[in-house]
Structures are given as C-alpha cells and as structure tokens.
N, C-alpha and C positions, 0 to 999 in steps of 0.2 A: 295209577295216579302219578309214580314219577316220572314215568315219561310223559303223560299229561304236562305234568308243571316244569318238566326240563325244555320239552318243545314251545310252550309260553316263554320259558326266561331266556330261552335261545331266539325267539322269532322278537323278544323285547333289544336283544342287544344287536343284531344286525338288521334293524328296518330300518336303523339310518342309511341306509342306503336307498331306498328310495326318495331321497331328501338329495344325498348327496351327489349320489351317481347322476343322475341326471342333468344336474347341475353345471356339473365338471362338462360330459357331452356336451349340450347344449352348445360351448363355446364352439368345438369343432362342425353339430350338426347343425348350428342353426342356420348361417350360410345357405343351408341349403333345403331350409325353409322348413326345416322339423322343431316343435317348440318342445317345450318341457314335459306336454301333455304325453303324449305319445312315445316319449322315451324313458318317461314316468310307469308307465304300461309296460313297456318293453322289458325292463329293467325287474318289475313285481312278476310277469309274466314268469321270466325266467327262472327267478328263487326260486317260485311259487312248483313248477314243472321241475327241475331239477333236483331240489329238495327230495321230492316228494318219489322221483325215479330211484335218488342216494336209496333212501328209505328203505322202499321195497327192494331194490334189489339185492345190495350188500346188507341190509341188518345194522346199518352202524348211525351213532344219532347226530349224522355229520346236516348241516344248513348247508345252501350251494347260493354265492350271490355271485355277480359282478367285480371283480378283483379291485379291491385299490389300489394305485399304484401302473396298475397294465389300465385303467383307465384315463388317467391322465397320462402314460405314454402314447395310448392311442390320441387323444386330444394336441398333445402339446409336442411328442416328438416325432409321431407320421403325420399328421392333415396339417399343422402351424408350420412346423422346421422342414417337412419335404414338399410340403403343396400339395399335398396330396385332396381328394375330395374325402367328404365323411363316408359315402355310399365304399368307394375305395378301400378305405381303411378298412372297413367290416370284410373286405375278402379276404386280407390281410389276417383277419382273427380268424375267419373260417377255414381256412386255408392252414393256419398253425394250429388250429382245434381236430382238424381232420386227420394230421401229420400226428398228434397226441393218443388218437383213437385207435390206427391203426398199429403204432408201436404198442401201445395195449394188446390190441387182438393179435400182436405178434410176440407178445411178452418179450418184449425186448425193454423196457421201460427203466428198469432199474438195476441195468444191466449199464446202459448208456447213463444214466444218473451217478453211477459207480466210476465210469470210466471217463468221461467228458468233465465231469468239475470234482477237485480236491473240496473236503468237507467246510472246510475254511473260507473258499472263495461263495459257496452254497450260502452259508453265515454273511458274509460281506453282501453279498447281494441283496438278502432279504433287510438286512441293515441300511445298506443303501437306497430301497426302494424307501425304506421310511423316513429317512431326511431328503429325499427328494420329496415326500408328500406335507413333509411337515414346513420345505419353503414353500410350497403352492401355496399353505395354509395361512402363514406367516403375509405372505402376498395379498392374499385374495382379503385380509382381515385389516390389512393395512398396516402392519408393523414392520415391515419391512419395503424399500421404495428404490427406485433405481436413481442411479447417480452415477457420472461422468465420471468423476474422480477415485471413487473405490466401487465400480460397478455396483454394489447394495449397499443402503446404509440404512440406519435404524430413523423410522418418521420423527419428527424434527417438530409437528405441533401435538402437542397431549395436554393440551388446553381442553376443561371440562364443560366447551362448548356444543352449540345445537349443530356445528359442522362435524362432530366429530362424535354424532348420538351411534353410526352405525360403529365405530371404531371399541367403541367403549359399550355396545350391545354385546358383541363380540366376545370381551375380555372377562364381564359376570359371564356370559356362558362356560367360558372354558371354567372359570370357577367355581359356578356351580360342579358341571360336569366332574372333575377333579377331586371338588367337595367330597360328591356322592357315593365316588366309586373308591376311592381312596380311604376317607373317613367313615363314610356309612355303609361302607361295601355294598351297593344297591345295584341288580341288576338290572336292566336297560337304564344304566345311568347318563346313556348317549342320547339315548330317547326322552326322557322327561328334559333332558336339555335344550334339545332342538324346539322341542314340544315347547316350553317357557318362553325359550327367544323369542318362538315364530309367534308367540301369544301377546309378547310385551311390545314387539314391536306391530303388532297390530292394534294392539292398543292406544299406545302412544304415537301411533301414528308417525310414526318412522319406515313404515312401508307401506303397499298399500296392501289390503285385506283380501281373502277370497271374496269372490262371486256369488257362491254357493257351496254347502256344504259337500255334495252328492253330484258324480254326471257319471255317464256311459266311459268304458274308457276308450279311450284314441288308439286307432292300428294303423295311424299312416306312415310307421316307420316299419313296418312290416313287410320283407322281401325289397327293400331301399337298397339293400346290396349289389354292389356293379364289379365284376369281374370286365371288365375294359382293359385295365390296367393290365394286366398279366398274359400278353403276350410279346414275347421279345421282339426288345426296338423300341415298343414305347419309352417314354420316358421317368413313366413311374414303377416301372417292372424294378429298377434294382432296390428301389427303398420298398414296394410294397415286398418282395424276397424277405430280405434284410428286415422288415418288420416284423414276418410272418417267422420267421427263426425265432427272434426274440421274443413273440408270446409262447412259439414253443416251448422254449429253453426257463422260461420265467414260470411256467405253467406246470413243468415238470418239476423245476427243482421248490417253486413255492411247497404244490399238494404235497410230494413226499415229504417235504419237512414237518408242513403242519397236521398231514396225516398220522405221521408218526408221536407228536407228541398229543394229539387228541386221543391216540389209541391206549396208549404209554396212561393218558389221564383217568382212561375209560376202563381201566384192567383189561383193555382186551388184546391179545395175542398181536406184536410188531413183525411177525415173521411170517403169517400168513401172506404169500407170493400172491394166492388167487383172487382176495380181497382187495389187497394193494394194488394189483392189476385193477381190476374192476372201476377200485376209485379214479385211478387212472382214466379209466376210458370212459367213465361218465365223464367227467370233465372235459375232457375232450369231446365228445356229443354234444354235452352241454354249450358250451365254447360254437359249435356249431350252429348249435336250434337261435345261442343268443345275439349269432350274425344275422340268420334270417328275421328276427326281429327284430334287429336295429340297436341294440348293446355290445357292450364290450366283455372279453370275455370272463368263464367262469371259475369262479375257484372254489377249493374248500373254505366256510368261513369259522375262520381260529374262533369269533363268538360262539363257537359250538359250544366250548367250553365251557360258557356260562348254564348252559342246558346239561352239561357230564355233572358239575358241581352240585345240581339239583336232583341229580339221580339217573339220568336219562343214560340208556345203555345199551339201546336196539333201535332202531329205524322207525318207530314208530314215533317218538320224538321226531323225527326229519320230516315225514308225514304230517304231524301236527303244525307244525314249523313253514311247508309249503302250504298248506291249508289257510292258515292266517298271514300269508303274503297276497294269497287270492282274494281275500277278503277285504283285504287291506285299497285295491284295486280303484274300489267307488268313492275312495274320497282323494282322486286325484285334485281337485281345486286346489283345498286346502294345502296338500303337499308341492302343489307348482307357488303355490302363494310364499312361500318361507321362502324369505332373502338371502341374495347369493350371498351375502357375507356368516348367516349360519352355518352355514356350508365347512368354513374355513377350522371352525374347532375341531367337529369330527379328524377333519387332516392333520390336525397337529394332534391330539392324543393319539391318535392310530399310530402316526408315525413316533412316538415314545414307546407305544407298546412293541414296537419291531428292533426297537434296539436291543432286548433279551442275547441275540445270540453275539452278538458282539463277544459277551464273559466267556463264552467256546471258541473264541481265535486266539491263539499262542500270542502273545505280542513281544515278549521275549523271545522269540523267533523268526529273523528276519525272514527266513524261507517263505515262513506263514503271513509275515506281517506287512511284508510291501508287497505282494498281490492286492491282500484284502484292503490294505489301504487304498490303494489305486483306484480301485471299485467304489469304495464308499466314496471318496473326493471327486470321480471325474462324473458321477451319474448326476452330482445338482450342479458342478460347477461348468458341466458342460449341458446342462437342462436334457439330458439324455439318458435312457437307463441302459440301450445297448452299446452306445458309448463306453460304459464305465464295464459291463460286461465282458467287451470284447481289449479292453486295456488289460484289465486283472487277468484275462486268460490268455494275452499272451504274455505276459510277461510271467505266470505261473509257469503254462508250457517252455519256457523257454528256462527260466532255472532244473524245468524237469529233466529236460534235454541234457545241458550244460554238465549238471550233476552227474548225470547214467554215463556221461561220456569222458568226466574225471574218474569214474569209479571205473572203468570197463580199461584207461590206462594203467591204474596204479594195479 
C-alpha cells in the first residue's frame, strides 16, 4: 500500500511536466513543424518507459522525466543562440546520453564526477541552473521585460486590467501553488495549480479551451532526429560537440547529486557503486530512447521525494509512477490547451527549490566562492548554462593549479 500511495504522490508531483516540458520545446520544435501534441506524447512516453525501466531494474522508488533546466538549454542555448535545427539538437542529447551510458558500463562514472568538478562548483551549478529557470519564468509570465537601458527591468504596467488577465492569472497561480505546498504541505501542489489556472482560464475565457477531452496520441516527433550536423566542417559540428558535453556533464553531476540525497531520504545505502552506476546508465539510455522520440533529456526527478515521504522504498513506486504517466497519454487536448504563461510558475518555484545547495558552498572562502559565483552569474547573465559551466571551471582549475604550484615551491 505504500508504495501504492508513494508512486501516486510522486506521479502527482512531476506531471507537471507534461504541461511544461513541451511547452518550453515547442519554442525550439515548432519551426520545424512539430506542435505540442506530439511532444506532449514524447515527453509522457518517456517518464512513462523510463520510470518504469528505474523500477525494475535498480529497486529504487526514483521517477525519470525530461530535466528542467537542460530543456530550456536545449531550446534557448543550442537551436535560439547557435542556429542550430530542433531535429539537430536531439543528436546533441543522444549523443551526450550515449557518452553517460557507456561511462556507466565502464564504471568510470564517479570516478570522473570526483575528479572533473570540486563539490562547490557541483552546488553552483545546480544552483545556477535554477535562476536561469526561474528568469525564463519571470519572462515567459511577464515580470520581467527587456530594456535598452538596463537590459531587464521589472514590467512597468500592473494596472488590474483585461490586458493584463494573463499576467495576473499567472501570479494567483504561483500563490496558490506556494499556498499549498508551503502552508498545506499538499503533495502535487504543482499539479492542482496548473490544473486551477488551465481551468480559470478556460473559463473566463482568457484562452481558448480544448477541442475534446480524449485523442489518440501524436508520434510525429518520433525518430525527427538528424545526425547531419556531426560531421567535421559542417558548421554546426562545434556547438552541437560543445552541446553534447554539456548534457553530459549536467546529466552527470545533476543524477549523482539528486541521487544521493533521494537515497540519503529513502535509508537506503549512498555507497552502493553498482546501483549508483546503474542509475547512471539508465539515464543515459534514457537520454537516448528520449532523442528518438523527440525530447530532451532525462533525468532523475528530485519529486521522487514526494513519493519516499509517503513510504515508497523499492521500485515498485517508479513502476506505479510510469504506469500513470501512460495513462495520462489520452488526454493530450486538454494538456496542449493550458497557456503558455501556466507554464512560467512551475519555472520559478522549481527554480527556488534548487537553491538548497547554495547553504553547502563555503562563501567565507574565496577559493570556494569566486568559482561558484562565476557560475551562478554568467549561466542567466549570459542566457547560457555552459557558458557559466565552463567560466567556473576554469577559473577553479586555475586556482588549482596556481596553488599546487605555490605549495610544490615553498
């Protein structure tokens, strides 16, 4: 029965992602003639498959979605900032999901985890990924607006007008949502949120409504992937590389962190190597099966959590968990129908709940604290997450250096 009810209160707290994830996509795929439908599918497909692989094979009551964060980097910082096409980018994931799989079957995984980034910059990172998700949010919800003069400034009309229904739809969501999980402690409180907005504003006519309740779902983002791109000379080869790094590296140090403290929540054993590996290279599979169908990749999802707190303690939660992402499937309508600006809540609490490790970086230590700062500032100030990646580690490597090489004189 608890894993029962831990798989329910886990599949309640990340099915916003079928809401969202596709949403964010969308910007990148539809160009290219893929609508919401089909990446809507792609996206539940995925959980739904992955999940349910976690499950069975490891024992552990982990969910598996679409990453936030490496989905708008795919959107906003490969297909927007390199030009790159959407079909492109997905090689770019598959390509860093397949790099993930075989450092798994090679156990090498956290080995390179240990040796490649100081714990601090690990923390920065996932910290930066959530204020880069939390300005998309801010963006996409209208609080924030671009300006000549201080490149962002805070919107300028908050007049409790009919221009301004979606802006102010928006703001009771995030309140409620906040409400819920804050004061009522309610799990899926992401979900009755989204679930309210898309209702109120179908009501009052602020957007327009589904079609129908119920359809078949869409495969036409299935096998969309184009390897073109990766062969040297082109001109997408260095940023689709350079992309394909960066889901590695994000995909690695993400799962071991949130693997760790899901296990850490669940009493179960942080030192098992062959487990840890395993989650590893599901993901990375994962990551792969979710190129061939047209998503971005996969990660462990921290609402696992929500499902440990209710008892769940084996796989068989993760199983439950992808079971009602498959089911979840036939009411694509109504989940294409919910407006892009629902969308923009989920980004900003997600990205509050990633500021956690921030409290684990030394700040009273400059060693520690101008890396990780680096990272956090240059990943939204430069709309890039491997931007901010690749600043923080070198300028870590370079105090490494610096250091071993005043120690090795004196």
């Amino acid at each position: 029965v608890a894993e029962l009810r831990g798989g329910i209160a886990g599949w309640m707290t990340m099915s916003y992602i079928l809401v969202v994830n596709p949403r964010i996509l969308e910007l990148a795929a539809g160009p290219s003639g893929l609508g919401l439908n089909p990446l809507m599918t792609a996206t539940g497909v995925s959980s739904a498959l992955m999940s349910i692989v976690m499950g069975v094979t490891t024992n552990v009551p982990f969910g598996m979605i679409p990453g936030m964060g490496l989905n708008a980097y795919i959107t906003y910082s490969v297909c927007k900032a390199l030009g790159v096409s959407w079909a492109q980018a997905l090689s770019a994931s598959f390509v860093g999901g397949m790099c993930l799989f075989l450092m798994s079957a090679l156990g090498i995984c956290h080995q390179v985890v240990r040796l490649a980034l100081s714990d601090h910059l690990k923390k920065a990172i996932t910290v930066a990924i959530g204020v880069f998700q939390a300005l998309i949010g801010m963006e996409t919800l209208g609080l924030v607006v671009a300006s000549h003069q201080t490149l962002i400034a805070l919107r300028s009309d908050f007049s409790p007008s009919w221009e301004n229904r979606q802006f102010y739809l928006g703001v009771f969501g995030f309140v409620l949502i906040a409400t819920l999980h804050v004061v009522a402690r309610w799990n899926g409180s992401m979900l009755i949120g989204i679930v309210t907005m898309a209702g109120l504003s179908w009501l009052l006519h602020l957007a327009p409504g589904p079609e129908s309740i119920l359809a078949t779902p869409s495969t036409e983002s299935v096998l969309f992937i184009d390897f073109s791109g990766w062969v040297p000379g082109r001109p997408e080869f260095p940023g689709l590389l350079i992309s394909a790094l960066v889901v590695l590296f994000v995909l690695l140090f993400d799962i071991a962190g949130v693997a760790h403290g899901l296990q850490s929540a669940a009493g179960l054993s942080t030192e098992d190597d062959r487990r840890n590996s395993q989650v590893m290279g599901i993901a990375g599979f994962g990551t792969m099966v979710a190129a061939l169908l047209g998503t971005s990749p996969m990660v462990v999802a921290v609402e696992s959590s929500a499902g440990i707190v209710e008892g769940a303690r084996t796989g068989l939660a993760a199983v439950v968990c992808g079971v009602l992402f498959l089911c979840s499937l036939v009411f694509s309508p109504m989940i294409c129908a919910v407006p892009h600006v629902v969308t923009a809540v989920p980004l900003i609490m997600i990205g509050a709940f990633m500021m956690g490790p921030c409290g684990g970086i030394d700040w009273g230590n400059l060693r520690e604290a101008l890396p990780a700062f680096l990272t956090i500032t240059v990943v939204p100030f430069s709309y890039s997450i491997h931007n901010g990646i690749l600043a923080g580690l070198l300028l870590d490597t370079y105090f490494a250096i610096v250091g071993r090489l005043c120690r090795v004189e004196d």
